[in-house]
C-alpha positions as CSV (number, residue, x, y, z in Angstrom):
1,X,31.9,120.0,83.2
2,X,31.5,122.8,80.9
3,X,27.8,124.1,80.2
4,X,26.9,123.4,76.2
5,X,25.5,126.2,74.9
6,X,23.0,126.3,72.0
7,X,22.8,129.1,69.0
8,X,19.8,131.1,69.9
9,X,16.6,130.7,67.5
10,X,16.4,134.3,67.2
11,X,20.6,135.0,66.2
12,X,19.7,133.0,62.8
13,X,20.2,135.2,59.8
14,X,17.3,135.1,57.5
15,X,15.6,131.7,56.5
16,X,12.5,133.7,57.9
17,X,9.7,130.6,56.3
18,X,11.7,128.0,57.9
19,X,11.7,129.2,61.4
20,X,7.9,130.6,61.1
21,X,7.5,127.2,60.1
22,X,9.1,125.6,63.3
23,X,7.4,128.3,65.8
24,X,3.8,127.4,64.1
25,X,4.3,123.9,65.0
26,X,5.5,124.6,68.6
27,X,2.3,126.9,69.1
28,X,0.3,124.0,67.4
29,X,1.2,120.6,67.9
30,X,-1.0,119.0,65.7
31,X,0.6,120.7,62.3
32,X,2.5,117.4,62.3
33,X,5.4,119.4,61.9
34,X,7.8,120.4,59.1
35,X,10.2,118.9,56.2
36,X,13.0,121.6,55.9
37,X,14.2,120.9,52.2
38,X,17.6,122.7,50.9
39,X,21.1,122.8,50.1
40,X,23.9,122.1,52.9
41,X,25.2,124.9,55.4
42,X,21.8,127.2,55.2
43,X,21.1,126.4,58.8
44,X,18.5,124.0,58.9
45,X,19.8,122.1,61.7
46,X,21.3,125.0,63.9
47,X,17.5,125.9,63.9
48,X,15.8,122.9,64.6
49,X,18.5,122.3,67.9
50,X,18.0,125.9,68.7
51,X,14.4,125.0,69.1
52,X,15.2,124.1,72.7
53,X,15.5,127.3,74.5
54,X,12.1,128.4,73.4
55,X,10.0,125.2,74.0
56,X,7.1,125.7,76.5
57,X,6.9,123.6,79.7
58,X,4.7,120.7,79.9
59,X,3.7,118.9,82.9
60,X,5.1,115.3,83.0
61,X,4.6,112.4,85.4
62,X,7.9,112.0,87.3
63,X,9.0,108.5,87.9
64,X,9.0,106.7,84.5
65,X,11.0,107.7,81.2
66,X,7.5,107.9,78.9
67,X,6.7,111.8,79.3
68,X,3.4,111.1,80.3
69,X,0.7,113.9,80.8
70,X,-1.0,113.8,84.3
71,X,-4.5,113.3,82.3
72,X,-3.3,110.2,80.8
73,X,-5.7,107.4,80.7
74,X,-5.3,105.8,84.0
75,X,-4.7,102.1,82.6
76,X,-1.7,103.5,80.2
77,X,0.0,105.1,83.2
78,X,-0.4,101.8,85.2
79,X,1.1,100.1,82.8
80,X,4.1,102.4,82.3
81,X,4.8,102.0,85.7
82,X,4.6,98.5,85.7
83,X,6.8,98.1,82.4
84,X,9.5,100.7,84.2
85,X,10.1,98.5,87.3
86,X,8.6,101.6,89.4
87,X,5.5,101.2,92.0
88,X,2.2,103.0,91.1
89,X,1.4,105.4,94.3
90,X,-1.2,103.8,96.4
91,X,-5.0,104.7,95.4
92,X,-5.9,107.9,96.7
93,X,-2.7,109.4,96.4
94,X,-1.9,111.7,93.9
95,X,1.0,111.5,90.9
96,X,4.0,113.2,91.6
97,X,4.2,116.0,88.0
98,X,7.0,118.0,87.6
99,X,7.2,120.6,84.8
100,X,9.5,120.1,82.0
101,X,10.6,121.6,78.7
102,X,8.8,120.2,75.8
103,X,12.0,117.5,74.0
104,X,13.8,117.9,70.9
105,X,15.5,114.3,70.2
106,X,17.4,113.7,67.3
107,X,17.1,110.7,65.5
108,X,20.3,109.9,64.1
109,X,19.9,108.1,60.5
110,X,21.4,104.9,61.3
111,X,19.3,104.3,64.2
112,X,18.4,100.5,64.5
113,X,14.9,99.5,65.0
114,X,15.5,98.5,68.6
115,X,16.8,102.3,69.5
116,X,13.3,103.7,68.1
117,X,11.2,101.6,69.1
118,X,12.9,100.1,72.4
119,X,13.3,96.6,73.8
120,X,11.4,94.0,75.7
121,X,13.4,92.5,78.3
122,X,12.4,88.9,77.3
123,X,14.4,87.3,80.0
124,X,12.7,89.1,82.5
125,X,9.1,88.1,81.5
126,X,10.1,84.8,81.8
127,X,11.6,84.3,84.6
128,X,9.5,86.6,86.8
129,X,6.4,86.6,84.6
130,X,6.4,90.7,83.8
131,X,7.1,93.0,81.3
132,X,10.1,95.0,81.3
133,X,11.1,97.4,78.8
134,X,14.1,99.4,77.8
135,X,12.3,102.6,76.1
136,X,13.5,104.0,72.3
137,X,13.2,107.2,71.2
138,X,9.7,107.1,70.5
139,X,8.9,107.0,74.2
140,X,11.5,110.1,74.7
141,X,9.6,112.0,72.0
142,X,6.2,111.8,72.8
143,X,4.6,115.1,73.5
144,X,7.6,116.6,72.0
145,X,9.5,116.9,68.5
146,X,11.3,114.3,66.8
147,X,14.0,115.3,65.0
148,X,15.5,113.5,61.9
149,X,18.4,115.3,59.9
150,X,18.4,114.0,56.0
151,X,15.4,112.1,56.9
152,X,15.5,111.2,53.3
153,X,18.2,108.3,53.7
154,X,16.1,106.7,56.8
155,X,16.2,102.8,56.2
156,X,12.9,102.0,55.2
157,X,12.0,99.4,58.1
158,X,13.0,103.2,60.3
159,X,10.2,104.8,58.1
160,X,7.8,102.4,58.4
161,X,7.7,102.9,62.3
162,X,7.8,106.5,61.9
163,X,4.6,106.1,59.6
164,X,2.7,103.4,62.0
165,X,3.6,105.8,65.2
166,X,2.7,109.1,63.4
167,X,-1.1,107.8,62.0
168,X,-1.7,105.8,65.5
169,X,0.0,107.9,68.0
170,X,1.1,105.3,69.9
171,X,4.0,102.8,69.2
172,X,4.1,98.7,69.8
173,X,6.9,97.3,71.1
174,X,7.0,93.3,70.8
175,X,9.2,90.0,70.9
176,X,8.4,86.7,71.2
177,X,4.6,87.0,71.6
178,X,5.1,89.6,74.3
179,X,4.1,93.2,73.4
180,X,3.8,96.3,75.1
181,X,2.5,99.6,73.7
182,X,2.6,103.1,75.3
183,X,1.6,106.7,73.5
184,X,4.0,108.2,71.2
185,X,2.3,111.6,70.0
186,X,5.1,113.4,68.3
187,X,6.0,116.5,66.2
188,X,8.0,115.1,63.4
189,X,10.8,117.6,62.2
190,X,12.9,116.4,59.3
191,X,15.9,118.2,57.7
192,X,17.1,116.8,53.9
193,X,19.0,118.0,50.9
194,X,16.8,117.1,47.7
195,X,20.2,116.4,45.8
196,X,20.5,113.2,48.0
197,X,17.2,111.6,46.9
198,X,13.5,112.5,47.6
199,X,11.2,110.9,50.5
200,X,9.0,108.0,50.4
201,X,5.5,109.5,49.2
202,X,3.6,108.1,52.4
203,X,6.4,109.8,54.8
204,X,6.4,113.2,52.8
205,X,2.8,113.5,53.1
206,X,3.0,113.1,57.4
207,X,4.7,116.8,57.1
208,X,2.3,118.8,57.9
209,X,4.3,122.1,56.3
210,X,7.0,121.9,53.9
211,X,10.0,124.7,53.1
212,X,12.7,125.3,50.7
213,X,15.4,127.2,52.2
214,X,18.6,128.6,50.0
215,X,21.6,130.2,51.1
216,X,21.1,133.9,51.5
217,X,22.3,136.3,48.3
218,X,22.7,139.6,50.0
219,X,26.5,140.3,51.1
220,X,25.8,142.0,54.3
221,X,23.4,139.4,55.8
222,X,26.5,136.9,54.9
223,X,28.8,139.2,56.3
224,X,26.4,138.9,59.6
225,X,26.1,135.0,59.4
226,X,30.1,134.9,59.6
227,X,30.1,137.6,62.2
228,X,27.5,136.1,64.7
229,X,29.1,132.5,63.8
230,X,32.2,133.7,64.9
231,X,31.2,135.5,67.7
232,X,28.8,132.7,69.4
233,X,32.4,130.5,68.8
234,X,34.1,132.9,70.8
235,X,32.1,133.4,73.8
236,X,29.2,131.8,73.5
237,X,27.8,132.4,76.8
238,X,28.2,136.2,76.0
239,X,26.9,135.4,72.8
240,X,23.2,133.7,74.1
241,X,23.4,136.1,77.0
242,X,23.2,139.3,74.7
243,X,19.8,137.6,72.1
244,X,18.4,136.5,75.5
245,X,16.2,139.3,75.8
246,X,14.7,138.2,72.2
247,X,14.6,135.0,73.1
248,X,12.4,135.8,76.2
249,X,10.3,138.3,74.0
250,X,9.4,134.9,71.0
251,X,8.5,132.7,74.3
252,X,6.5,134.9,75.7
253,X,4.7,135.0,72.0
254,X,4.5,131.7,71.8
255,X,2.7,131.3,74.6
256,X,0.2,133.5,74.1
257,X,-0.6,132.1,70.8
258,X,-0.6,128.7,72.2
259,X,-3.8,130.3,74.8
260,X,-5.5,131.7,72.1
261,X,-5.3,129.5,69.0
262,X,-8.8,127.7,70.4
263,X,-10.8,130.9,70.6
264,X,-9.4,132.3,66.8
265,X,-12.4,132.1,64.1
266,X,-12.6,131.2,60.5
267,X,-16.0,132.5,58.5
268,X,-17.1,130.4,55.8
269,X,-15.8,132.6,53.3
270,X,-12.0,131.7,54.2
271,X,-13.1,127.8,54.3
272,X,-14.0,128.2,50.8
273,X,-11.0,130.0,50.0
274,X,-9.2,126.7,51.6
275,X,-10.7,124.6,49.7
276,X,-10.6,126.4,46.2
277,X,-7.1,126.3,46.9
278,X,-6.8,122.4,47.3
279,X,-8.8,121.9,44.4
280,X,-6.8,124.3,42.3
281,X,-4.0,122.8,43.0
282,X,-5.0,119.4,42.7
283,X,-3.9,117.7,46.0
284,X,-5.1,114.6,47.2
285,X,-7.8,113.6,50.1
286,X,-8.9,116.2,52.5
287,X,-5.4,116.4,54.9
288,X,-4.3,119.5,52.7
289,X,-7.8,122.0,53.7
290,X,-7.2,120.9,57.3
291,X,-3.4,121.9,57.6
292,X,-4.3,124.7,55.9
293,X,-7.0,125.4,58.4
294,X,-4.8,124.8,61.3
295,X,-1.9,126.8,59.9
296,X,-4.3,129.7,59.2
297,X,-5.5,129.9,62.3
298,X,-2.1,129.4,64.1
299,X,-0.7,132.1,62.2
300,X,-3.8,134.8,63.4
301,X,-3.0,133.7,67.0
302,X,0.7,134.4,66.7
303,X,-0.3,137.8,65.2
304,X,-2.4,138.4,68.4
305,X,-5.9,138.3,66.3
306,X,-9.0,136.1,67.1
307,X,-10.3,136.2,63.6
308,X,-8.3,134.6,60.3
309,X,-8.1,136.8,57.4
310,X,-7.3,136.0,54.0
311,X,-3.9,136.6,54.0
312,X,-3.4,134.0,56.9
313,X,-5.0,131.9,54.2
314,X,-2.6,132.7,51.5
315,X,0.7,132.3,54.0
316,X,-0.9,129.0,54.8
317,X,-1.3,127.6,51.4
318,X,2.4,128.4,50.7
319,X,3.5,126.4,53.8
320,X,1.0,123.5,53.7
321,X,0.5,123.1,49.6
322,X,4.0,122.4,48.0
323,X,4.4,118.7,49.1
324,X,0.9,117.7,48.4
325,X,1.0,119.1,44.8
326,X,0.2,116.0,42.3
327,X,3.0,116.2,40.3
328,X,4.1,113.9,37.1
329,X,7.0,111.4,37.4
330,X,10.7,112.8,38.4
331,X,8.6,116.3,38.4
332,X,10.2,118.0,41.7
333,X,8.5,119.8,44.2
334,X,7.0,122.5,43.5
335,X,7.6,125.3,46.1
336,X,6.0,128.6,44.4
337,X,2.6,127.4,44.8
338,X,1.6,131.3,44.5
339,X,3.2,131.2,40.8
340,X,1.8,128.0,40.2
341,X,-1.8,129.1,40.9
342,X,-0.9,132.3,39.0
343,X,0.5,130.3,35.5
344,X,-2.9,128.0,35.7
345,X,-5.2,131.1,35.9
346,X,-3.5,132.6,32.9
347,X,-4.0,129.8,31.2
348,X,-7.6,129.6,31.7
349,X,-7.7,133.2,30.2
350,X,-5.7,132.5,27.3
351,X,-7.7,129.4,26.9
């Protein structure tokens, strides 16, 4: 069988905010990932499956299809075993842990509720008196990123899973007065084009950062779009083999912001900048400041500095702001939150 190969991350063209938006949230998990918002062909999901060759590894319990850290509660990875039809080594013996890349899986938009979630064998438990499941996507996705392309047309009993799984971090799987639940900590990445219809308030505010990409105006960068395109169709192993060098170099980057995210500061001063921002703005409840922390900070450590400085601040609030704008009826996003700040200030002046 032929190898598939994967555009590189770093042979995109442009689109620089989206994919500093996508490495931000692969250094930091807990972003709670991205909604890429913009018109068709600009790339948006060539990025998110190029995400793959740059993941880090994690280390996963072998044996059971849940991607289960080896620090796991003990009673969850019991259980997982028990649900998988797979003995639990004896006491004393230690879990076999194999290192994998962290998962991209696509959720495709007509998934059913059973291919999300996954299925209780009910004919099983009855007859033999245990659990057995067939895992959904949500078990696939854990530790990882879940990927939905024009997330914006997801049925909404799909959404509602995505919602319970996102603000629990773990998802229920039950019929028939059996249930079983296992963790299901995901980054959620979601692709859309706003001219197909808008999100569902409660999903759009589960994005941790928010981008609006348009196609790219300068000739020659569309004159290199075509002529990497073209090339990667020709030989793509040729292709990934000459960006793997840069690909190796953003990994490498990634993973030494990832060591040193928990050591960057933040004085008090930038807080208050955070929150002056909010407050400006006008967003709703607290989830805004603490993005906005997180993003900050994220954004120092990929820059190789222990201490946030106001412009980490300002990037952040342009990433983590637009979505959670309070806006008026039909109003749309508003993605210049820099202008926006700017047109309020004048108006205090000529007020």
């Amino acid at each position: 069988m032929n190898k598939q190969y994967t555009y590189p991350f770093t042979a995109i063209v442009g689109q620089e905010q989206m994919k500093l938006a996508l490495v931000l949230n692969i250094i930091t998990p807990t972003l709670s990932g991205v909604l890429i918002r913009g018109e068709k062909g600009t790339a948006k999901s060539t990025a998110v499956r190029a995400l793959a060759d740059i993941l880090p590894e994690i280390d996963v319990i072998s044996g059971i299809p849940f991607n289960l850290a080896p620090d796991e509660e003990s009673d969850v990875i019991r259980e997982c075993f028990a649900v998988a039809g797979e003995l639990l080594p004896e006491t004393g013996t230690p879990l076999l842990v194999e290192k994998h890349k962290v998962k991209v899986v696509e959720l495709p938009v007509g998934a059913t509720e059973d291919r999300v979630v996954g299925t209780l064998d009910l004919e099983h438990a009855l007859k033999a008196g245990e659990k057995r499941i067939e895992p959904g996507l949500l078990a696939s996705a854990h530790r990882g990123i879940l990927y939905v392309d024009e997330v914006n047309l997801l049925d909404d009993h799909v959404v509602d899973v995505l919602l319970d799984s996102a603000a629990m971090g773990v998802n229920t799987i039950e019929r028939e007065g059996v249930s079983f639940a296992h963790p299901a900590r995901f980054t959620l990445v979601g692709t859309m084009n706003p001219e197909e219809g808008e999100l569902r308030p409660q999903l759009l505010d589960r994005f941790g950062l928010c981008v609006h990409i348009e196609g790219i105006s300068d000739p020659e960068k569309r004159v290199e779009v075509m002529e990497r395109r073209f090339a990667f169709e020709e030989d793509p192993e040729t292709f990934c083999r000459a960006w793997a060098d840069e690909s190796a170099r953003l990994v490498e980057r990634i993973a030494m912001a990832r060591k040193l995210y928990s050591s960057v500061s933040v004085s008090r001063e930038n807080l208050m900048a955070i929150a002056q921002y909010c407050l400006e703005v006008g967003v709703d409840g607290h989830r805004g400041d603490i993005i906005i922390l997180k993003t900050a900070k994220t954004l120092a450590a990929y820059d190789a500095r222990a201490t946030v400085e106001k412009q980490d601040i300002d990037q952040a609030a342009m990433l983590a702001l637009p979505h959670r704008i309070r806006r008026q009826p039909l109003q749309d996003i508003v993605m210049d939150v820099g202008s926006m700040l700017k047109n309020r200030a004048c108006d205090r002046v000529s007020g």
